[in-house]
RODO-2510 file (C-alpha; in nm, 4 decimals, decimal comma):
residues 271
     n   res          X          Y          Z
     1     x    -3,1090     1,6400    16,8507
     2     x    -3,0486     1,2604    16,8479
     3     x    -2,9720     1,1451    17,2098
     4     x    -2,6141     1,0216    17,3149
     5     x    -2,4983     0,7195    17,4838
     6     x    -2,2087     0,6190    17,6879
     7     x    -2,0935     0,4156    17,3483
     8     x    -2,1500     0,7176    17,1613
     9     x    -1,8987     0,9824    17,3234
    10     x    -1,5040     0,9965    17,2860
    11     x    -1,3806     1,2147    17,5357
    12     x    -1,0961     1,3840    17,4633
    13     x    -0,8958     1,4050    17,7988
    14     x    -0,5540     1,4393    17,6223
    15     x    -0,6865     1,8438    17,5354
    16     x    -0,7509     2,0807    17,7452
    17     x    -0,9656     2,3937    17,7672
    18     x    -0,6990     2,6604    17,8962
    19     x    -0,5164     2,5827    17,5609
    20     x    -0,5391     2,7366    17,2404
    21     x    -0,3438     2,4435    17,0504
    22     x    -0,5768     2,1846    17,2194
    23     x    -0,9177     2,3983    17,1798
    24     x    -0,8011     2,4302    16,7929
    25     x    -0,7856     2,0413    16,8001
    26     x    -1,1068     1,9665    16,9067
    27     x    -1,2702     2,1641    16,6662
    28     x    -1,0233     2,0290    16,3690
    29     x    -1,1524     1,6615    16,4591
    30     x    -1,5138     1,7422    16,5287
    31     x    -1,4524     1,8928    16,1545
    32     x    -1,2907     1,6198    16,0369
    33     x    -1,5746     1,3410    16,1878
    34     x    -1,8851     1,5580    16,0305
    35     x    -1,7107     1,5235    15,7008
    36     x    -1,6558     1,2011    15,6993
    37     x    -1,9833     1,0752    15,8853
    38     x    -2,2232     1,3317    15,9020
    39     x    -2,5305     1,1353    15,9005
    40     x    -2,3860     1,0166    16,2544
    41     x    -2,4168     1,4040    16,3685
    42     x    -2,1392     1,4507    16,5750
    43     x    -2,1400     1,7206    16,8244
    44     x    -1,8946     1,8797    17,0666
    45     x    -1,9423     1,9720    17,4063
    46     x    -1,7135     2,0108    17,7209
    47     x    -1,7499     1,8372    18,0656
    48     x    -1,8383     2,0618    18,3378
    49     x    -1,5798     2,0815    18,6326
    50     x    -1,3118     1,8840    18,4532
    51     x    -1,3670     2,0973    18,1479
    52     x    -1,2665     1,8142    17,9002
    53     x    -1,4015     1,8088    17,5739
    54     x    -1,6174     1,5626    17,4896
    55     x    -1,6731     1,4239    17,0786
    56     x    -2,0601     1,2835    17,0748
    57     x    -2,3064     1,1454    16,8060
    58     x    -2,5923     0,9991    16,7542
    59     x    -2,4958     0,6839    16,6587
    60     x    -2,1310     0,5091    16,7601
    61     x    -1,8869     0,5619    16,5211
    62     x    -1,6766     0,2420    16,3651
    63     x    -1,4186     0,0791    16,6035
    64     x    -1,1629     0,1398    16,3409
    65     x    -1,2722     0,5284    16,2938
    66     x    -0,9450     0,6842    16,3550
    67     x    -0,7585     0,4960    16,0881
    68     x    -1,0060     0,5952    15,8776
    69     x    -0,9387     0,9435    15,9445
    70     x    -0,5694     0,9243    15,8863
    71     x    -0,6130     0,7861    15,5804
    72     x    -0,8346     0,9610    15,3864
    73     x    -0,5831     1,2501    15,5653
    74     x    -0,3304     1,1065    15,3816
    75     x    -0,5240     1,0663    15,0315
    76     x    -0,5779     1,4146    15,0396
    77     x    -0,2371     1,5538    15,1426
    78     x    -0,0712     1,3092    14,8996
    79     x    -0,3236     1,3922    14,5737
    80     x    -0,1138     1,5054    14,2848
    81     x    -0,3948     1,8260    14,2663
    82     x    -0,1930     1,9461    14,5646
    83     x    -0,5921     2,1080    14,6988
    84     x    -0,4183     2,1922    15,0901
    85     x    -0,0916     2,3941    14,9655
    86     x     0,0228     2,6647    14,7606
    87     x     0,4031     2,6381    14,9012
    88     x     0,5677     2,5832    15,1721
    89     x     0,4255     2,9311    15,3197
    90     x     0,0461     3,1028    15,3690
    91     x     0,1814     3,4097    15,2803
    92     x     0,2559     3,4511    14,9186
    93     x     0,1483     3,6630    14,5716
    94     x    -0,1969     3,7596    14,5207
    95     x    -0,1839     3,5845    14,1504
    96     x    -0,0618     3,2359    14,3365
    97     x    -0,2830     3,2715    14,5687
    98     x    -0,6026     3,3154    14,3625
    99     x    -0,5268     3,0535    14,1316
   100     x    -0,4625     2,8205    14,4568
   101     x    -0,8358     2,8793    14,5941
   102     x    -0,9610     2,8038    14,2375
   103     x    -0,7873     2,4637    14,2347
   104     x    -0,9541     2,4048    14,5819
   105     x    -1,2891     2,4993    14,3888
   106     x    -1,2168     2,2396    14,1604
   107     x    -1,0929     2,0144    14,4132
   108     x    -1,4617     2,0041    14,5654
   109     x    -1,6064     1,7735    14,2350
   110     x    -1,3159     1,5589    14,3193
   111     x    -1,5391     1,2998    14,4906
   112     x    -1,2534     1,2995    14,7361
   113     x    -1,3511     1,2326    15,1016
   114     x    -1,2403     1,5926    15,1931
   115     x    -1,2983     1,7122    14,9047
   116     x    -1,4644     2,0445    15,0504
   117     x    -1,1987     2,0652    15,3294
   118     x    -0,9643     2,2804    15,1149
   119     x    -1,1652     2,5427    15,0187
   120     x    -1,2581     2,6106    15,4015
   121     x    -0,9336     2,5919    15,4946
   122     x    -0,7995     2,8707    15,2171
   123     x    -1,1204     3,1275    15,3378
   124     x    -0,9082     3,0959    15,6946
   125     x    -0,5519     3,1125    15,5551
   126     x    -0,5437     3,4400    15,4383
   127     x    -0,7762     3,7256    15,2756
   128     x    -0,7173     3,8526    14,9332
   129     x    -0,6760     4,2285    15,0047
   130     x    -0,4081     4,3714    14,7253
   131     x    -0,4698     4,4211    14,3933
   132     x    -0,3450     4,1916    14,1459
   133     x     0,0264     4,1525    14,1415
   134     x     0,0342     4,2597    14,5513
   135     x     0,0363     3,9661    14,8352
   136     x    -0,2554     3,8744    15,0628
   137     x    -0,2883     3,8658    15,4654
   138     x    -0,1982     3,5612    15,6373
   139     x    -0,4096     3,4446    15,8785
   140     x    -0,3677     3,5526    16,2360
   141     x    -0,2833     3,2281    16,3777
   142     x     0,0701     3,2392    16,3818
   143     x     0,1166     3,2804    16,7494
   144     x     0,4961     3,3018    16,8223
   145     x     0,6769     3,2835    16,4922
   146     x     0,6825     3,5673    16,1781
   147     x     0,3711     3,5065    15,9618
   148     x     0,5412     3,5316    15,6229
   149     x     0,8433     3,3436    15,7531
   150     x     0,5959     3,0375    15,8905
   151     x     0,5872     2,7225    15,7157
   152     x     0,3093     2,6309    15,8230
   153     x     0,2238     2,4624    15,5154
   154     x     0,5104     2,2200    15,4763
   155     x     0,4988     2,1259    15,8522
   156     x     0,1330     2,0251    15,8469
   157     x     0,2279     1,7666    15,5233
   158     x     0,5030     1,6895    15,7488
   159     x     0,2765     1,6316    16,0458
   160     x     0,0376     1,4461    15,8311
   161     x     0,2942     1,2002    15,6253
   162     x     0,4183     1,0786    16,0150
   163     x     0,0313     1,0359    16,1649
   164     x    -0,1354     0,7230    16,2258
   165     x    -0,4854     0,5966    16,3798
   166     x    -0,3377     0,4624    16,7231
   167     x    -0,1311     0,7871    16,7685
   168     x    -0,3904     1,0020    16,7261
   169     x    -0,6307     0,7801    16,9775
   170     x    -0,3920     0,7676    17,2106
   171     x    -0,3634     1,1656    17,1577
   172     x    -0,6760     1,2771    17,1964
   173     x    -0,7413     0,9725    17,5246
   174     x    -0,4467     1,1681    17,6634
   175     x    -0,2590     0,8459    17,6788
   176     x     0,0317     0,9629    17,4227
   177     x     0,3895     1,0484    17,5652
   178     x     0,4698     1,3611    17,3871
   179     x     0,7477     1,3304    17,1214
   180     x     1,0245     1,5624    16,9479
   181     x     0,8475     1,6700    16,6636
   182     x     0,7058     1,9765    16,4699
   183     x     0,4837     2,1618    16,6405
   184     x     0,2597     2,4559    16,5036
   185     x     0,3731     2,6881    16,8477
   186     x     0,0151     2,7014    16,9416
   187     x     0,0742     2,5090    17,2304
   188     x     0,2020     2,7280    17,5978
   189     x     0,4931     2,4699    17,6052
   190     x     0,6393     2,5977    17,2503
   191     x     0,5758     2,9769    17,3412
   192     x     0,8633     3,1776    17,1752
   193     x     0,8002     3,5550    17,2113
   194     x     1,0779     3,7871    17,0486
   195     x     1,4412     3,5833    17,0576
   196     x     1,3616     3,3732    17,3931
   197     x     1,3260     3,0000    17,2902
   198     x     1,2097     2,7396    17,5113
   199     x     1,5443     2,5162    17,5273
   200     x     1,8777     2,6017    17,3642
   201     x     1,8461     2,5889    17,0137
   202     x     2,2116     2,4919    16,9266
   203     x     2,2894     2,1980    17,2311
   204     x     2,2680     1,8444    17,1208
   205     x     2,2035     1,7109    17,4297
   206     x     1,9464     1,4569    17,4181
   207     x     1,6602     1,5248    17,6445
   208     x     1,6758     1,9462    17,5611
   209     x     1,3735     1,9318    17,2938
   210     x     1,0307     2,0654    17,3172
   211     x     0,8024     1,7495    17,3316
   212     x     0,4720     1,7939    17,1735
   213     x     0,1973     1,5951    17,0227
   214     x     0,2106     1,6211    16,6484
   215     x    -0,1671     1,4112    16,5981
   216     x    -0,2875     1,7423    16,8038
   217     x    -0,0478     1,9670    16,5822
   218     x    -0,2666     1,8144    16,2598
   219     x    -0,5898     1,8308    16,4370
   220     x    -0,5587     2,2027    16,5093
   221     x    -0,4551     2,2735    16,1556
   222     x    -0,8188     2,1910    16,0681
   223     x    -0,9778     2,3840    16,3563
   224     x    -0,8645     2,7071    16,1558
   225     x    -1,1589     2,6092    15,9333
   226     x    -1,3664     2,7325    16,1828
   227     x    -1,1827     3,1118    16,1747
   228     x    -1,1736     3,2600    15,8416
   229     x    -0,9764     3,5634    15,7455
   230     x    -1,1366     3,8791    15,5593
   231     x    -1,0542     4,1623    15,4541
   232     x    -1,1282     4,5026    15,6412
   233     x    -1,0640     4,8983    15,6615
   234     x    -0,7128     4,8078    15,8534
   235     x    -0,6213     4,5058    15,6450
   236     x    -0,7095     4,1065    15,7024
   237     x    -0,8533     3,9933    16,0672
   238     x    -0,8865     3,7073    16,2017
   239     x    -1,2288     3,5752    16,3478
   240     x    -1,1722     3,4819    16,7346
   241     x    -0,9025     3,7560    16,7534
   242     x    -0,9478     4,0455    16,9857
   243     x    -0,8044     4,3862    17,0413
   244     x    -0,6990     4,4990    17,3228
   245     x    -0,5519     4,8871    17,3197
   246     x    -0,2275     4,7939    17,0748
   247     x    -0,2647     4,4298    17,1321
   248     x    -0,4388     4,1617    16,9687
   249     x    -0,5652     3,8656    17,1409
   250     x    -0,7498     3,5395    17,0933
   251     x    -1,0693     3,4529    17,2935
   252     x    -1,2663     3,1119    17,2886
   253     x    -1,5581     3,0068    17,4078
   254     x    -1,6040     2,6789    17,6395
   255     x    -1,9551     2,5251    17,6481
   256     x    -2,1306     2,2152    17,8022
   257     x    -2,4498     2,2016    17,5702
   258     x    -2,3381     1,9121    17,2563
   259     x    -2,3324     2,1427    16,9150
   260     x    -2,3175     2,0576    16,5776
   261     x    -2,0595     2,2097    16,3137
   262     x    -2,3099     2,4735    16,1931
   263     x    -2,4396     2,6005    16,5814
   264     x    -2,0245     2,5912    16,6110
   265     x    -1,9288     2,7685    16,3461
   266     x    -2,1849     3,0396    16,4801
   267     x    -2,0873     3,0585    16,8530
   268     x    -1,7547     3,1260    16,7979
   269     x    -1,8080     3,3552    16,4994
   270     x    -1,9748     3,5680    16,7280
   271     x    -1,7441     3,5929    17,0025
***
Protein backbone atom coordinates (compact mmCIF):
# COMPACT_ATOMS: atom_id res chain seq x y z
CA UNK A 1 0.00 0.00 0.00
CA UNK A 2 1.23 3.41 -1.28
CA UNK A 3 2.01 5.66 1.78
CA UNK A 4 -0.21 8.79 2.64
CA UNK A 5 0.61 12.29 3.29
CA UNK A 6 -0.89 15.12 5.10
CA UNK A 7 -1.76 16.52 1.32
CA UNK A 8 -3.14 13.29 0.56
CA UNK A 9 -6.10 12.83 3.20
CA UNK A 10 -9.62 14.66 3.23
CA UNK A 11 -11.07 14.14 6.42
CA UNK A 12 -14.45 14.05 6.56
CA UNK A 13 -15.43 15.76 9.94
CA UNK A 14 -18.93 16.80 8.70
CA UNK A 15 -19.89 12.59 9.16
CA UNK A 16 -19.92 10.84 11.88
CA UNK A 17 -19.48 7.23 12.98
CA UNK A 18 -22.67 6.75 15.32
CA UNK A 19 -24.69 7.49 12.07
CA UNK A 20 -26.00 5.30 9.58
CA UNK A 21 -26.78 8.23 6.97
CA UNK A 22 -23.18 9.57 7.46
CA UNK A 23 -21.36 5.96 7.54
CA UNK A 24 -23.45 5.32 4.12
CA UNK A 25 -21.77 8.60 2.87
CA UNK A 26 -18.43 7.82 3.34
CA UNK A 27 -18.54 4.75 1.63
CA UNK A 28 -20.75 6.38 -1.40
CA UNK A 29 -17.73 8.95 -1.93
CA UNK A 30 -14.85 6.60 -1.31
CA UNK A 31 -17.00 4.74 -4.24
CA UNK A 32 -17.40 7.51 -6.14
CA UNK A 33 -13.32 8.70 -5.92
CA UNK A 34 -12.07 4.92 -6.92
CA UNK A 35 -14.21 5.28 -9.97
CA UNK A 36 -13.19 8.19 -11.04
CA UNK A 37 -9.36 8.00 -10.01
CA UNK A 38 -8.46 4.70 -9.18
CA UNK A 39 -4.94 4.72 -10.13
CA UNK A 40 -4.75 7.33 -7.10
CA UNK A 41 -5.99 4.29 -4.73
CA UNK A 42 -8.07 5.87 -2.40
CA UNK A 43 -8.69 4.28 0.85
CA UNK A 44 -10.92 4.86 3.87
CA UNK A 45 -10.10 4.72 7.33
CA UNK A 46 -11.46 6.38 10.60
CA UNK A 47 -9.49 8.48 13.20
CA UNK A 48 -9.11 6.88 16.44
CA UNK A 49 -10.67 8.80 19.48
CA UNK A 50 -12.49 11.34 17.35
CA UNK A 51 -13.75 8.54 15.18
CA UNK A 52 -13.91 10.75 11.98
CA UNK A 53 -13.54 9.27 8.79
CA UNK A 54 -10.77 9.96 6.98
CA UNK A 55 -10.67 9.77 2.61
CA UNK A 56 -6.73 8.90 1.76
CA UNK A 57 -4.66 8.08 -1.43
CA UNK A 58 -1.68 7.67 -2.66
CA UNK A 59 -1.28 10.50 -4.55
CA UNK A 60 -3.33 14.08 -3.89
CA UNK A 61 -6.24 14.30 -5.74
CA UNK A 62 -6.94 17.61 -8.12
CA UNK A 63 -7.79 20.88 -6.23
CA UNK A 64 -10.90 21.04 -8.26
CA UNK A 65 -11.88 17.18 -7.46
CA UNK A 66 -15.24 17.75 -6.08
CA UNK A 67 -16.61 19.58 -9.06
CA UNK A 68 -15.48 16.96 -10.90
CA UNK A 69 -17.50 14.63 -9.02
CA UNK A 70 -20.70 16.55 -9.32
CA UNK A 71 -20.45 16.68 -12.69
CA UNK A 72 -19.84 13.61 -14.10
CA UNK A 73 -22.88 13.00 -11.22
CA UNK A 74 -24.82 15.02 -13.22
CA UNK A 75 -23.85 13.46 -16.79
CA UNK A 76 -24.98 10.35 -15.57
CA UNK A 77 -28.27 11.23 -13.84
CA UNK A 78 -29.16 13.48 -16.81
CA UNK A 79 -28.19 10.67 -19.79
CA UNK A 80 -31.22 10.10 -21.93
CA UNK A 81 -30.35 5.98 -21.24
CA UNK A 82 -31.89 6.79 -17.87
CA UNK A 83 -28.91 3.75 -16.39
CA UNK A 84 -29.81 4.94 -12.30
CA UNK A 85 -33.83 4.67 -12.49
CA UNK A 86 -36.57 2.53 -13.39
CA UNK A 87 -39.34 5.07 -11.84
CA UNK A 88 -39.82 7.05 -9.35
CA UNK A 89 -39.85 3.84 -6.90
CA UNK A 90 -37.29 0.60 -6.17
CA UNK A 91 -40.08 -1.43 -5.84
CA UNK A 92 -41.80 -2.30 -9.02
CA UNK A 93 -42.71 -5.47 -11.63
CA UNK A 94 -40.35 -8.17 -12.07
CA UNK A 95 -40.56 -7.61 -16.12
CA UNK A 96 -39.53 -3.65 -15.47
CA UNK A 97 -37.24 -4.50 -13.36
CA UNK A 98 -35.23 -7.03 -15.41
CA UNK A 99 -35.23 -5.08 -18.41
CA UNK A 100 -33.90 -2.02 -16.11
CA UNK A 101 -30.65 -4.09 -14.94
CA UNK A 102 -30.12 -5.02 -18.64
CA UNK A 103 -30.03 -1.34 -19.68
CA UNK A 104 -27.48 -0.85 -16.78
CA UNK A 105 -25.54 -3.84 -18.55
CA UNK A 106 -25.52 -1.92 -21.51
CA UNK A 107 -24.91 1.20 -19.81
CA UNK A 108 -21.35 -0.24 -18.74
CA UNK A 109 -19.86 0.07 -22.74
CA UNK A 110 -21.14 3.54 -22.44
CA UNK A 111 -17.62 4.94 -21.92
CA UNK A 112 -19.45 7.03 -19.38
CA UNK A 113 -17.40 8.00 -16.27
CA UNK A 114 -19.78 5.86 -14.09
CA UNK A 115 -20.55 3.85 -16.42
CA UNK A 116 -20.32 0.64 -14.06
CA UNK A 117 -21.99 2.55 -11.16
CA UNK A 118 -25.51 1.46 -12.23
CA UNK A 119 -25.25 -1.96 -12.40
CA UNK A 120 -23.82 -2.03 -8.66
CA UNK A 121 -26.27 0.03 -7.58
CA UNK A 122 -29.39 -2.25 -9.11
CA UNK A 123 -27.54 -5.71 -7.37
CA UNK A 124 -28.33 -3.45 -3.96
CA UNK A 125 -31.78 -2.10 -4.91
CA UNK A 126 -33.65 -5.03 -4.87
CA UNK A 127 -33.39 -8.98 -5.61
CA UNK A 128 -35.33 -10.58 -8.33
CA UNK A 129 -37.24 -13.26 -6.34
CA UNK A 130 -40.87 -13.75 -8.24
CA UNK A 131 -41.39 -15.31 -11.22
CA UNK A 132 -42.01 -13.42 -14.22
CA UNK A 133 -45.00 -11.19 -14.08
CA UNK A 134 -44.55 -10.99 -9.87
CA UNK A 135 -42.51 -7.86 -8.22
CA UNK A 136 -39.04 -8.04 -6.65
CA UNK A 137 -37.73 -7.12 -2.94
CA UNK A 138 -36.67 -3.73 -2.30
CA UNK A 139 -33.73 -3.26 -0.62
CA UNK A 140 -33.71 -3.03 3.13
CA UNK A 141 -32.58 0.42 3.41
CA UNK A 142 -35.63 2.17 3.79
CA UNK A 143 -35.31 3.00 7.41
CA UNK A 144 -38.46 4.97 8.49
CA UNK A 145 -40.73 5.22 5.49
CA UNK A 146 -42.86 2.14 3.53
CA UNK A 147 -40.46 0.48 1.03
CA UNK A 148 -42.86 0.29 -1.91
CA UNK A 149 -44.25 3.72 -1.08
CA UNK A 150 -40.39 5.30 -1.05
CA UNK A 151 -39.29 7.39 -3.77
CA UNK A 152 -36.23 6.97 -3.32
CA UNK A 153 -35.48 7.13 -6.85
CA UNK A 154 -36.90 10.49 -7.80
CA UNK A 155 -35.44 12.15 -4.62
CA UNK A 156 -31.87 11.07 -5.32
CA UNK A 157 -32.28 12.86 -9.15
CA UNK A 158 -33.71 15.48 -7.08
CA UNK A 159 -30.78 15.54 -4.69
CA UNK A 160 -28.42 15.28 -7.53
CA UNK A 161 -29.98 18.09 -10.08
CA UNK A 162 -29.51 20.71 -6.75
CA UNK A 163 -25.65 19.44 -5.82
CA UNK A 164 -22.63 21.29 -6.47
CA UNK A 165 -18.69 20.91 -5.75
CA UNK A 166 -18.48 23.64 -2.88
CA UNK A 167 -21.63 22.16 -1.16
CA UNK A 168 -20.51 18.96 -1.05
CA UNK A 169 -16.82 20.16 0.34
CA UNK A 170 -18.22 22.09 2.68
CA UNK A 171 -20.44 18.85 3.58
CA UNK A 172 -18.19 16.42 4.05
CA UNK A 173 -15.42 19.40 6.03
CA UNK A 174 -18.49 19.67 8.25
CA UNK A 175 -18.56 23.32 7.45
CA UNK A 176 -22.21 23.22 5.70
CA UNK A 177 -25.30 24.73 7.63
CA UNK A 178 -27.87 22.14 7.10
CA UNK A 179 -30.75 23.15 4.74
CA UNK A 180 -34.61 22.25 4.15
CA UNK A 181 -34.30 19.73 1.71
CA UNK A 182 -34.99 16.01 0.83
CA UNK A 183 -33.53 13.77 2.87
CA UNK A 184 -33.32 9.86 2.41
CA UNK A 185 -34.51 9.42 6.52
CA UNK A 186 -31.29 7.70 7.14
CA UNK A 187 -30.20 10.31 9.23
CA UNK A 188 -31.39 10.10 13.53
CA UNK A 189 -32.66 13.74 12.96
CA UNK A 190 -35.37 12.55 10.20
CA UNK A 191 -36.36 9.35 12.30
CA UNK A 192 -40.14 8.78 11.68
CA UNK A 193 -41.26 5.46 13.25
CA UNK A 194 -45.10 4.58 12.76
CA UNK A 195 -47.23 8.15 12.46
CA UNK A 196 -44.76 10.30 14.81
CA UNK A 197 -42.98 12.91 12.53
CA UNK A 198 -40.24 15.00 13.61
CA UNK A 199 -42.02 18.60 13.28
CA UNK A 200 -45.66 19.21 12.33
CA UNK A 201 -46.19 18.26 8.98
CA UNK A 202 -49.07 20.73 8.14
CA UNK A 203 -47.63 24.30 10.05
CA UNK A 204 -46.08 26.81 7.79
CA UNK A 205 -44.15 28.34 10.17
CA UNK A 206 -40.82 29.06 8.97
CA UNK A 207 -38.14 27.60 11.08
CA UNK A 208 -40.42 24.02 11.76
CA UNK A 209 -38.44 21.90 8.95
CA UNK A 210 -36.08 19.10 9.34
CA UNK A 211 -32.64 20.54 8.19
CA UNK A 212 -30.42 18.07 6.59
CA UNK A 213 -27.53 17.89 4.26
CA UNK A 214 -28.69 16.80 0.86
CA UNK A 215 -24.62 16.44 -0.65
CA UNK A 216 -24.62 13.63 2.31
CA UNK A 217 -28.25 12.47 1.21
CA UNK A 218 -26.47 11.77 -2.52
CA UNK A 219 -23.36 10.42 -1.08
CA UNK A 220 -25.17 7.72 0.90
CA UNK A 221 -27.25 6.78 -2.08
CA UNK A 222 -23.98 5.35 -3.49
CA UNK A 223 -22.81 3.68 -0.27
CA UNK A 224 -25.76 1.12 -0.94
CA UNK A 225 -23.35 -0.16 -3.61
CA UNK A 226 -21.54 -1.62 -1.03
CA UNK A 227 -24.88 -3.79 0.35
CA UNK A 228 -26.46 -5.79 -2.25
CA UNK A 229 -29.78 -7.50 -1.94
CA UNK A 230 -30.33 -11.38 -2.74
CA UNK A 231 -32.60 -13.54 -2.68
CA UNK A 232 -33.08 -16.23 0.17
CA UNK A 233 -35.41 -19.08 1.77
CA UNK A 234 -37.51 -16.04 3.56
CA UNK A 235 -37.41 -13.63 0.65
CA UNK A 236 -34.67 -10.67 -0.26
CA UNK A 237 -32.02 -9.57 2.65
CA UNK A 238 -30.09 -7.06 2.90
CA UNK A 239 -26.20 -7.38 3.52
CA UNK A 240 -25.30 -5.35 6.87
CA UNK A 241 -28.81 -6.15 8.21
CA UNK A 242 -29.19 -8.16 11.34
CA UNK A 243 -31.85 -10.07 13.15
CA UNK A 244 -32.58 -9.73 16.26
CA UNK A 245 -35.63 -12.15 17.68
CA UNK A 246 -38.57 -10.33 15.35
CA UNK A 247 -36.43 -7.40 14.60
CA UNK A 248 -34.11 -6.52 12.01
CA UNK A 249 -31.24 -4.32 12.50
CA UNK A 250 -28.28 -2.73 10.78
CA UNK A 251 -24.66 -3.17 12.08
CA UNK A 252 -21.42 -1.41 10.70
CA UNK A 253 -18.15 -1.75 11.21
CA UNK A 254 -15.68 1.28 12.22
CA UNK A 255 -11.95 0.74 11.47
CA UNK A 256 -8.65 2.76 11.70
CA UNK A 257 -6.44 0.63 9.22
CA UNK A 258 -6.82 2.78 5.38
CA UNK A 259 -8.78 0.07 2.98
CA UNK A 260 -9.35 -0.01 -0.45
CA UNK A 261 -12.90 -0.59 -2.18
CA UNK A 262 -12.28 -4.35 -2.62
CA UNK A 263 -10.80 -5.08 1.34
CA UNK A 264 -14.22 -2.78 1.94
CA UNK A 265 -16.51 -4.40 0.15
CA UNK A 266 -15.25 -7.61 2.11
CA UNK A 267 -15.25 -6.31 5.75
CA UNK A 268 -18.53 -5.29 5.75
CA UNK A 269 -19.88 -8.19 3.69
CA UNK A 270 -18.87 -10.22 6.42
CA UNK A 271 -20.28 -8.53 9.27
Amino acid sequence: MNKTTAENVVTLAGLREDNPRDFLAALGLLRLVDLLWGEAEPSLAWAEGSHIPLLSSGSPLDVNWADVLVKELKSLATDVRKPLAHGKIVKTDYTTFRNAVKNSLRFVQSGQAFATLPQMLYASYSSQLEEEGGGVDPSGFSFSNGQSGKKLLLDVAQLIEMLNGSELLKSIRGEASPVAAKSLRWNPSEFRPAAYRSHDPGSKLKGDETKDHPALNVLAFFGLTFFPTVPTERGGRTAGFHRGGRNRYFQWPIWNMPLRVDELATLVGAR
